[in-house]
Backbone as CSV, one residue per row, in Angstrom:
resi,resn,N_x,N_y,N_z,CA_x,CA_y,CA_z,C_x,C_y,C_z
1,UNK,89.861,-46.638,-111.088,91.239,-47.048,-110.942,92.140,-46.215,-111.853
2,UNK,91.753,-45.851,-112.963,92.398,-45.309,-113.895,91.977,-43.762,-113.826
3,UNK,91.348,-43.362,-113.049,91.447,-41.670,-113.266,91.547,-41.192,-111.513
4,UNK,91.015,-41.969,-111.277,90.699,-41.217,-109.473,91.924,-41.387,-108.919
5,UNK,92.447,-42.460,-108.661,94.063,-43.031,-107.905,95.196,-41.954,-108.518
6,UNK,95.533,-42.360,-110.183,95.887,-41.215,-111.004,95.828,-39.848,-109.840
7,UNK,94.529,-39.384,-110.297,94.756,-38.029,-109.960,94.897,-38.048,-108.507
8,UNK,94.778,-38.575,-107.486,95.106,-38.526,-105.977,96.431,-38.503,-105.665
9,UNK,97.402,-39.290,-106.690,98.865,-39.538,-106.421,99.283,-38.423,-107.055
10,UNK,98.661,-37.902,-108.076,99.545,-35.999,-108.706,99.346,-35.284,-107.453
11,UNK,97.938,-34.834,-107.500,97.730,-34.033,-105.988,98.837,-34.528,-105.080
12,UNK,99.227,-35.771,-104.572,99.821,-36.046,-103.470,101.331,-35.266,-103.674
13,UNK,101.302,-36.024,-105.002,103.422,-35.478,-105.081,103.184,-33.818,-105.669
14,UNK,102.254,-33.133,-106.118,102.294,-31.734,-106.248,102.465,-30.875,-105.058
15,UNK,101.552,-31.580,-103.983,101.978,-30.907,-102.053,103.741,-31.277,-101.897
16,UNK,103.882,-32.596,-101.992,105.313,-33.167,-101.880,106.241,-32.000,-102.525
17,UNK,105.929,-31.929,-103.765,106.859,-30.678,-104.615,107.339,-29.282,-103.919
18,UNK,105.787,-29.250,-103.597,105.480,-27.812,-103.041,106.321,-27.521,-101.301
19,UNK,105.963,-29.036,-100.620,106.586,-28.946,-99.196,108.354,-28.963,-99.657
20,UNK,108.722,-29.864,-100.515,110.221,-29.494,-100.923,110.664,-27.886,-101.034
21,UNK,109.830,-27.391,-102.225,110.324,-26.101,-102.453,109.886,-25.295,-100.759
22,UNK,109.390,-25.072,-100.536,109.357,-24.851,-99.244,110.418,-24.915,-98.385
23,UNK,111.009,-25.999,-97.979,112.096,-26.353,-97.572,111.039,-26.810,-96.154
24,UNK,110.273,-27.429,-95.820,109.287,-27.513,-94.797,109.834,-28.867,-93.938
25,UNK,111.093,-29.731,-94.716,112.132,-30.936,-93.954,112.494,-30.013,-92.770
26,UNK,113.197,-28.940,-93.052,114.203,-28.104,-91.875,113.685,-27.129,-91.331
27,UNK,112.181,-26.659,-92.231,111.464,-25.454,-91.281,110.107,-25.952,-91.319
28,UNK,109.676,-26.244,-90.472,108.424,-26.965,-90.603,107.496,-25.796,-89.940
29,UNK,108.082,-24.279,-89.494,107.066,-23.487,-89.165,107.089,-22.491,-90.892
30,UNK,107.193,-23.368,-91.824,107.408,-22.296,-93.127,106.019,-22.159,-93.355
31,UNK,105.911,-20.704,-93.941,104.522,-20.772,-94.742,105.387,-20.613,-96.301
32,UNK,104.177,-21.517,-96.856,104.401,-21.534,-98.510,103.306,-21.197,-99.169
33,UNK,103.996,-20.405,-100.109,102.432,-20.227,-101.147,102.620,-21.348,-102.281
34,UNK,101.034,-21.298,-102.618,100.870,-21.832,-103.635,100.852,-20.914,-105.178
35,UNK,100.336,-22.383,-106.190,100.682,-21.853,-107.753,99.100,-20.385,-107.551
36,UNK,97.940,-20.582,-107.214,96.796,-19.313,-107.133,97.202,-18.831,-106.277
37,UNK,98.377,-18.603,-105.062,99.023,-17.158,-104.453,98.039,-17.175,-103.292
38,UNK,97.760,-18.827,-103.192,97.239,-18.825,-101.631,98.213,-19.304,-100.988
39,UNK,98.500,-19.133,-99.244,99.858,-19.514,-98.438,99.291,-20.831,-97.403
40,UNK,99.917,-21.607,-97.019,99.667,-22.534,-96.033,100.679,-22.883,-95.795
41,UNK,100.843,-23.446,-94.297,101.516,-23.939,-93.561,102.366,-25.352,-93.827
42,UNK,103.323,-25.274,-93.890,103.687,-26.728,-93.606,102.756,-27.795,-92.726
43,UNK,102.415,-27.902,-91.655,101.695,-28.672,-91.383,100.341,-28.554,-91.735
44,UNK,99.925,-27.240,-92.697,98.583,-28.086,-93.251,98.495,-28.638,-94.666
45,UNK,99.683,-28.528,-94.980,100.082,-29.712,-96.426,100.041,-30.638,-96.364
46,UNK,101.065,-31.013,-94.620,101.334,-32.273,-94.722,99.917,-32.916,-94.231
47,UNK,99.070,-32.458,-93.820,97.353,-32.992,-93.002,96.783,-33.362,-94.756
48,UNK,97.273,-32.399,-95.525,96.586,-32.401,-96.994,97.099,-34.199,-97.425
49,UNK,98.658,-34.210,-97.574,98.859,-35.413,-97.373,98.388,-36.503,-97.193
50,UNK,98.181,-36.179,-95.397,98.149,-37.327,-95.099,96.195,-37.720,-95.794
51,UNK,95.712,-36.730,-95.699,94.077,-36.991,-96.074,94.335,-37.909,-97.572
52,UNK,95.110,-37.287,-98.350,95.469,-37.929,-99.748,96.076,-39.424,-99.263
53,UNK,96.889,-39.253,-98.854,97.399,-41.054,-98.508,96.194,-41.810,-97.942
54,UNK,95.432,-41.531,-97.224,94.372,-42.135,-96.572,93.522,-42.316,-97.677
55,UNK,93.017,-41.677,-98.706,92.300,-42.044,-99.327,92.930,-42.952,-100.750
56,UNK,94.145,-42.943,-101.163,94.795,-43.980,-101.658,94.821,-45.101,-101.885
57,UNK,94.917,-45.229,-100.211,95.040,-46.421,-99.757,93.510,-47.352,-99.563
58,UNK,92.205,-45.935,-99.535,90.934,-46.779,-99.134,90.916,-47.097,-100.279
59,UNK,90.928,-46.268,-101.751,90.931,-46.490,-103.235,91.328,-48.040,-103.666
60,UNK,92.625,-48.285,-103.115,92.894,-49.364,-103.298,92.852,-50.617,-102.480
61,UNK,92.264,-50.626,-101.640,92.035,-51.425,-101.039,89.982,-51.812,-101.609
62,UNK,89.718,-50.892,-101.890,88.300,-51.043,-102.568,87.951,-51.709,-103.861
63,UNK,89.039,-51.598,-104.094,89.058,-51.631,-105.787,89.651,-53.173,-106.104
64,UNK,90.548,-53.751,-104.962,91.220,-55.221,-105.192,90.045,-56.034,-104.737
65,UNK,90.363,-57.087,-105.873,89.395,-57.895,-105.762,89.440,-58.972,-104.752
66,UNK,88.469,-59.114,-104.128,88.327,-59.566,-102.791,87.998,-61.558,-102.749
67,UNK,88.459,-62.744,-102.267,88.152,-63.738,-102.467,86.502,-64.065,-101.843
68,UNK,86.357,-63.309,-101.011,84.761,-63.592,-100.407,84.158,-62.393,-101.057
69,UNK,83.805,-62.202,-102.423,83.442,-61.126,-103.465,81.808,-61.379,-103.220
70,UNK,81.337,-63.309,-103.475,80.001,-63.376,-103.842,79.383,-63.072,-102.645
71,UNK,80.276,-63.109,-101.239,79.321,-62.877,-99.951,78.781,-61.705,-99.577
72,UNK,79.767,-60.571,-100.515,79.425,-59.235,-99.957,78.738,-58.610,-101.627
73,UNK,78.029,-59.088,-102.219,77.223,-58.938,-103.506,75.948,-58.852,-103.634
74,UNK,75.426,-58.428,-104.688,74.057,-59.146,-105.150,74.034,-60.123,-105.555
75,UNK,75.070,-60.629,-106.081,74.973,-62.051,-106.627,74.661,-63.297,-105.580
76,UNK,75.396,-62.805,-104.758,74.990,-63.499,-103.295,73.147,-63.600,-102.719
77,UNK,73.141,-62.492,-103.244,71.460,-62.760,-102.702,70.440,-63.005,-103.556
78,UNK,70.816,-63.315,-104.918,70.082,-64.081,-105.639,70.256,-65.270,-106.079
79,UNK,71.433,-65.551,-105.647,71.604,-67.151,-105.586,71.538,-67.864,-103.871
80,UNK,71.279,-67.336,-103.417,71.576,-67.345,-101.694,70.552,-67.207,-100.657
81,UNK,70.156,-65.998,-100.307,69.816,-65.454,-99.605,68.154,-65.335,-100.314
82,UNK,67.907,-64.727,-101.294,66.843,-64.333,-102.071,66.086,-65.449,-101.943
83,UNK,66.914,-66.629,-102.701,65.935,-67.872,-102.682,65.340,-69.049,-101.559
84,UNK,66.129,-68.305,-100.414,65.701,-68.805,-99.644,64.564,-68.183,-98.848
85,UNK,64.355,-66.784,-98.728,63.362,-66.194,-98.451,62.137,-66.449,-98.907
86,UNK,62.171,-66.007,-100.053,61.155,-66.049,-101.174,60.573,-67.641,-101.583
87,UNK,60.037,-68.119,-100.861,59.481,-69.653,-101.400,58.734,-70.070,-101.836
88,UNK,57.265,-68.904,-102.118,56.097,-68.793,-103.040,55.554,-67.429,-103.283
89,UNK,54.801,-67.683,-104.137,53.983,-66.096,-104.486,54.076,-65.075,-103.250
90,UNK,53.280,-65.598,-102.334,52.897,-64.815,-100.861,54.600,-63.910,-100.409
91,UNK,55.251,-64.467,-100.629,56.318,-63.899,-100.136,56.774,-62.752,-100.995
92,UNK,55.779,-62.744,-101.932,56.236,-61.390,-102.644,55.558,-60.253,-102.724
93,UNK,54.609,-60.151,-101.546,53.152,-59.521,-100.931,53.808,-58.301,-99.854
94,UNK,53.345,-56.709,-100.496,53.931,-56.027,-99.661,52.852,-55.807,-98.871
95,UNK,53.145,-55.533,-97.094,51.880,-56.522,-96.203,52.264,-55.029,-94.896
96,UNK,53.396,-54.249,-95.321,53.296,-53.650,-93.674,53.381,-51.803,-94.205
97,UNK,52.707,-51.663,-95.850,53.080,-50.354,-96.399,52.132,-50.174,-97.631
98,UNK,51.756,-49.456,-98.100,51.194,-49.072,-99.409,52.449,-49.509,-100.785
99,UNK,51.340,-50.507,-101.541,51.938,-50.645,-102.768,52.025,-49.222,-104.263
100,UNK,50.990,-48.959,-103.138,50.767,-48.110,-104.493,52.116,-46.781,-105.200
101,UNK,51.927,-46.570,-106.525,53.457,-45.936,-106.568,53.144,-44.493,-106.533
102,UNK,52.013,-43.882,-106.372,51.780,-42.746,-105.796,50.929,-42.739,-104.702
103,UNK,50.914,-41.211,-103.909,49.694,-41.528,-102.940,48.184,-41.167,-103.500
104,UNK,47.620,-41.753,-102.079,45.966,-41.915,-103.039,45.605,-40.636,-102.989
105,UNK,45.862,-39.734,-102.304,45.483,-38.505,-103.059,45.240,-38.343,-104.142
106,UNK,46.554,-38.076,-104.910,47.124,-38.349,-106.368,46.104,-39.225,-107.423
107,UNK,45.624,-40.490,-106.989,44.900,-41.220,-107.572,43.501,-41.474,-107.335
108,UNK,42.915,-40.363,-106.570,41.457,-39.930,-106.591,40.940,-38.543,-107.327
């Protein structure tokens, strides 16, 4: 929240700056260079834009805290979900794969 958003909204208003100096309101076929003396288009600033607003907005929408928080959690599935699965030893039996944490190659 504090560094990523930050830096997405400079990037955003540094294109903004850049499409101003440009003048890209009244000529939208302008090419502009940039501050490293690379050139782009008005409309691929504003695509730069819009990619920056889009991700803004996922930023913050990710980041607010949500009222159905415990449903989409782990906390949810260890108070929830977990304990209802799990109802004795047996259920904690891996039954369709090798337990082992290398292969038996390895351990012959």
């Amino acid at each position: 929240e504090y560094v990523k958003l930050p830096e997405l909204r400079r990037s955003a208003g540094n294109i903004q700056n850049t499409m101003i100096k440009c003048d890209c309101a009244n000529n939208p076929v302008n090419m502009c260079f940039l501050n490293g003396g690379e050139e782009k288009s008005c409309d691929e600033l504003g695509e730069q834009i819009n990619y920056l607003k889009n991700a803004i907005d996922e930023w913050n929408e990710n980041l607010t805290p949500k009222d159905n928080f415990t449903s989409q959690s782990i906390v949810n599935w260890f108070e929830e979900v977990g304990s209802n699965l799990m109802t004795d030893e047996n259920d904690l039996k891996i039954k369709d794969h090798s337990s082992a944490l290398a292969p038996q190659t390895l351990l012959s």
